[in-house]
N, C-alpha and C positions, 0 to 999 in steps of 0.2 A: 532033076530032083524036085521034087514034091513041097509045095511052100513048108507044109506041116514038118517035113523031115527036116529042112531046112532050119523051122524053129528048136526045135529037140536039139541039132546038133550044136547050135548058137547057144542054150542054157547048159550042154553039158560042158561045151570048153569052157563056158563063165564060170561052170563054178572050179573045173579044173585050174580056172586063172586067178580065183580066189585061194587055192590051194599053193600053186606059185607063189604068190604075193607071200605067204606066209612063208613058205621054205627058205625064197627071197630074204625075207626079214633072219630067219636062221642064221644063212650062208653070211648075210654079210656080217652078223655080229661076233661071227667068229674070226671072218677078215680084221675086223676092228680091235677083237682085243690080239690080236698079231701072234696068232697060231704059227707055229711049227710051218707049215705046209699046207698051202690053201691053195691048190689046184685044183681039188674036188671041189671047191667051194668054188672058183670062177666057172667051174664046168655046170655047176648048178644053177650060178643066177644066167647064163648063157643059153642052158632050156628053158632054164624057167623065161625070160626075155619072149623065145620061138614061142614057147604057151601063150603068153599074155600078146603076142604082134599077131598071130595068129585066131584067135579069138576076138582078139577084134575086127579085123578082118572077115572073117566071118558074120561078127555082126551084123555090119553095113551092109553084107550081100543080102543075109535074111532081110532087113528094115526097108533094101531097097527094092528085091522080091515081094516082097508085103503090100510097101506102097505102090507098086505098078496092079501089084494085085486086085488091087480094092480103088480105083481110080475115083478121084469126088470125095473118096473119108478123110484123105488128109486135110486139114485146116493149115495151109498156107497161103 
């Protein structure tokens, strides 16, 4: 895969992991105040969890695609 495609897919799980993060924050407030029946709710932070390991993941591959890419621009 193509560094460039690599970065595209890296910004669109981010913001899909920012979208988790938020569903995230739904699910568990409904845990909290002690619903009925919250097994949709651990089914949610459980994708949402695979979104957000996922995306980062992806990160690091792009960041480390990038940096082999461009050898000398990184300042370490």
């Amino acid at each position: 895969m193509r560094t460039k495609r690599w970065v595209w897919t890296s910004v669109v799980l981010e913001v899909l992991a920012l979208l988790a993060v938020m569903t995230s924050h739904l699910a568990l407030t409904d845990i909290y105040h002690g619903e009925a029946d919250v097994s949709l709710e651990w089914n949610v932070l459980r994708l949402c969890f695979g979104v957000i390991v996922l995306s980062q993941l992806v990160a690091l591959a792009t960041l480390t695609k990038v940096l082999r890419a461009r050898p000398g621009s990184a300042a370490v």
